[in-house]
N, C-alpha and C positions, 0 to 999 in steps of 0.2 A: 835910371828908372824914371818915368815921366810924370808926371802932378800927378796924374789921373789914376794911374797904375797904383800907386801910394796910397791915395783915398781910397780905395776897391780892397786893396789885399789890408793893407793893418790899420784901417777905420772897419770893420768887417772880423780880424781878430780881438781888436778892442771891444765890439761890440760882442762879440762871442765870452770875452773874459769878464765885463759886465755881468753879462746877465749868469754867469755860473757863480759869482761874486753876491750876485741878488738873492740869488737859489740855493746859498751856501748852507743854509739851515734843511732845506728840502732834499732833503737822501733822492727820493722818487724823481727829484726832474732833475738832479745833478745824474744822473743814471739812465734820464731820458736822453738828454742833451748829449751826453758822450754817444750815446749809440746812436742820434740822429747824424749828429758828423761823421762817425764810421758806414753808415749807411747811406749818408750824400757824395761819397768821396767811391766806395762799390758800385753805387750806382749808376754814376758818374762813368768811372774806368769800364766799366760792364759796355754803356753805350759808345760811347769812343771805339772799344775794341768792336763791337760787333756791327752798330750801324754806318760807321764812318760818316757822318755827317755832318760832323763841328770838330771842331779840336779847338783847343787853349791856347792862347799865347803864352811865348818862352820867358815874352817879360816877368811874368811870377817870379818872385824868387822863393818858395818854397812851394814843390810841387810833389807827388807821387806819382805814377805809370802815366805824368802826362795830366794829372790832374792838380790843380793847384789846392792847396790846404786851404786857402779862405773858401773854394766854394765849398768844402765838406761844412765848413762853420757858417756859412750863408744860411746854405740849407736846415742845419740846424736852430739857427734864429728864425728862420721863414717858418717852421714848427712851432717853434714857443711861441713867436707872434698867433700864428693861426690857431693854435690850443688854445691861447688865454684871451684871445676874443671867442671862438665857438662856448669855451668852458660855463662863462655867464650866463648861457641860455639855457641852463641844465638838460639838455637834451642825453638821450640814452648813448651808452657807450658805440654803440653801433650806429647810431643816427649823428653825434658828433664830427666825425670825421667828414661827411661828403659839405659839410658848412664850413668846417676848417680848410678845406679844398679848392670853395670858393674865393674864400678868402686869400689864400696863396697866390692862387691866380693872379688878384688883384695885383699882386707885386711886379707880376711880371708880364703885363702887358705895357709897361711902363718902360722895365728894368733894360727887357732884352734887346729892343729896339734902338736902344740906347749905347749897351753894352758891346757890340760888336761893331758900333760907330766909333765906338773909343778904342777899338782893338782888345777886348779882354778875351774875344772867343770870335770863330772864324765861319758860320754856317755855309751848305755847298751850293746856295744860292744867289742869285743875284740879288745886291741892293734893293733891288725897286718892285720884289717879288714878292708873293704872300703878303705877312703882317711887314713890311718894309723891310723885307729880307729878312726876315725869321719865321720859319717853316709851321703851319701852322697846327701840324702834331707837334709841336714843339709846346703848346698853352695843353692841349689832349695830356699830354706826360706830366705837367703839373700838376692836372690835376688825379692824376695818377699815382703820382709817385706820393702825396701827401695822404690821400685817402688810405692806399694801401697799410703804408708804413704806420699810419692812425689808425685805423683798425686793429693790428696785431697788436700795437703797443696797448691800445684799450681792452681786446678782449686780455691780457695777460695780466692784469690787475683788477678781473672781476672776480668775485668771492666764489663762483661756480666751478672757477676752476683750481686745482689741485695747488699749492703752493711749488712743488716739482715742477710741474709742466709748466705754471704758468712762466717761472725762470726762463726755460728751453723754450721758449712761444718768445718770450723776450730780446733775448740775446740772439736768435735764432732768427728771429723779425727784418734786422738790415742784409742779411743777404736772401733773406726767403722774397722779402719784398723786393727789391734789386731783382731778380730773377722773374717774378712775376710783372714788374713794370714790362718788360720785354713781347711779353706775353698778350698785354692786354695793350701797347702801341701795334703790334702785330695784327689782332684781331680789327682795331680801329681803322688802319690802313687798307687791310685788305678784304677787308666789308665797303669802305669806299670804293675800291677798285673792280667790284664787284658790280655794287651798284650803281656802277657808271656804265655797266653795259657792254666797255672795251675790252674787258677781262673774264674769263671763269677761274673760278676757286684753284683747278688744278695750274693755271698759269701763275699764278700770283703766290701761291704756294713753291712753286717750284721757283723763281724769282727769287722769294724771299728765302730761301735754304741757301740760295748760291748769293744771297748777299747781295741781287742786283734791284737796287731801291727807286727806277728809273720810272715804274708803273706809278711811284704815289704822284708824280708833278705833270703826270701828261691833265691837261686842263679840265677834261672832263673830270678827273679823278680830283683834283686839286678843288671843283666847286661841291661836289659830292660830301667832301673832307670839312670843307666850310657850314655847310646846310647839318649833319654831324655832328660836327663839334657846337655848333651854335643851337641845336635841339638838346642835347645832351645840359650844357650852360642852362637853357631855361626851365627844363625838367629838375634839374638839381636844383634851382632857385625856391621853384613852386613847392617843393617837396621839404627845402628846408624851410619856407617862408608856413606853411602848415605846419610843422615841427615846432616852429619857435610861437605861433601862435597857440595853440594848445597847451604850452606850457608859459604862456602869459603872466600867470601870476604865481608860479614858483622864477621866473626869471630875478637875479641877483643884481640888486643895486649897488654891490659893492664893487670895486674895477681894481686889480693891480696900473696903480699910476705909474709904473716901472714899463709896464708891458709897453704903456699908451704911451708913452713918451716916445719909446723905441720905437715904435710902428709911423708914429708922425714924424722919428729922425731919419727912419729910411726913406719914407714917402717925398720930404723935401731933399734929401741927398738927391733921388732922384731926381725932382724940378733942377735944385743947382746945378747938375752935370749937364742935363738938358739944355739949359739956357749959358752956361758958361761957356761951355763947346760950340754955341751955334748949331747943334742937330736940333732945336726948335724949328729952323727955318725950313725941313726937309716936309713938313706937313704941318698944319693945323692941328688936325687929329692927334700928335704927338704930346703938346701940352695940356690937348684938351680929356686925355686918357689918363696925362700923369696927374691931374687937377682933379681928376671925380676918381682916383683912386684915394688921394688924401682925405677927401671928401666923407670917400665910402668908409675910411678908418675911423674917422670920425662921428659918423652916424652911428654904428655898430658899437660906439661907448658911448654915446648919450641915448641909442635905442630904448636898452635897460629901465633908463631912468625916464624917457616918455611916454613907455609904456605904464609903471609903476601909478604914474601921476592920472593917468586917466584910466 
């Protein structure tokens, strides 16, 4: 097994035994965090089997249908990180989540560019294509899959709802969400393809039943996908940058310095692999994404506190 491989899979369980070690007194996030990793790992298997467009390296040594166990406990830390930065902004249960969203993001405009330079995962595209060969419904699903998942977790611990249901809404959440990410990359793909003029509805629908995913990369569709995702990114911004403005002065100066550490130990794991490996060399743009994402983690804990002061 290679340096790299090592760092990725049990620096990534380490960090998952952390933070439930942190949370050991917190019933509610030791209970979040196990269904976030059951729900990253369905998730996970769910796209593999259906869209075929990445697979995992075998390097992993503990994997399930093909998915390796640290990414279920990634994505469960990419949760707790994005929960306990949105959490400070006291925003409403349902307004929470698309800022937690953003924030995920952040991780992985970095991570993935990265991650398949090092062989952890294998996209069906070429190197030098999209975001540097990572598909760029692939950043669309991020923030998909966080929102979703945050939502059902959130409405299932409001007081409106029944203690019964809210369990079955809970436990029920990693494969309901899992099934709807599908749904809502579906809808995003084939609204671009759409809107690119090359396709109607009934082609692209019938395309995507038979599994043949060859409409999202034809070029028109591919900048349509961009224009998309990149309106989609600044409406979400504006809407939470409103959000956390109106709630100005209920915002919390206090921070879990557990969370911030961890978000700033991911952030530089990433520069190190970056610059270790030499895939700094393959663009500018690469360090200079993974640098104003550390950046952005950092704003987003001292926010708090410069808003407070003025």
């Amino acid at each position: 097994m290679n340096f790299y491989f090592l760092i990725a899979e049990f620096g990534t369980f380490i960090a998952f035994v952390a933070v439930l070690y942190h949370e050991r007194k917190n019933k509610k996030m030791i209970e979040i965090m196990i269904l976030a990793f059951v729900y990253g790992l369905i998730m996970e298997a769910l796209n593999i089997y259906m869209s075929h467009v990445y697979t995992y390296s075998h390097d992993f040594i503990l994997q399930i249908l093909g998915v390796p166990l640290a990414i279920g406990a990634g994505w469960a830390i990419v949760y707790y990180l994005s929960y306990n930065a949105a959490k400070r902004f006291n925003l409403s249960w349902w307004q929470a989540p698309f800022l937690m969203a953003l924030v995920a993001l952040s991780f992985d405009l970095s991570l993935d560019a990265i991650a398949i330079r090092l062989g952890f995962w294998t996209w069906n595209i070429p190197l030098n294509e999209e975001w540097f060969g990572v598909p760029y419904d692939n950043f669309f699903g991020w923030l998909a899959v966080v929102w979703t998942f945050g939502l059902f977790i959130n409405l299932s611990f409001q007081d409106f709802i029944k203690p019964r249901l809210a369990k079955i809404i809970r436990y029920a959440a990693p494969v309901i969400s899992a099934l709807l990410i599908g749904m809502e990359i579906m809808i995003y793909e084939n609204s671009a393809a759409v809107l690119s003029g090359k396709f109607t509805l009934s082609q692209v629908q019938e395309f995507y039943i038979r599994q043949e995913y060859f409409y999202a990369y034809v070029p028109e569709v591919r900048t349509i996908r961009i224009y998309l995702f990149l309106s989609l990114v600044l409406f979400l911004i504006f809407l939470c940058a409103t959000w956390i403005n109106k709630q100005r002065k209920n915002i919390s100066k206090s921070t879990d310095k557990f969370s911030f550490y961890l978000s700033l130990t991911a952030h530089s794991m990433f520069l190190f692999l970056l610059f270790i490996s030499g895939i700094y060399k393959v663009s500018l743009l690469l360090p200079i994404v993974s640098f104003s994402a550390l950046i952005l983690a950092i704003i987003i804990e001292l926010s708090p506190k410069f808003q407070h002061n003025h």
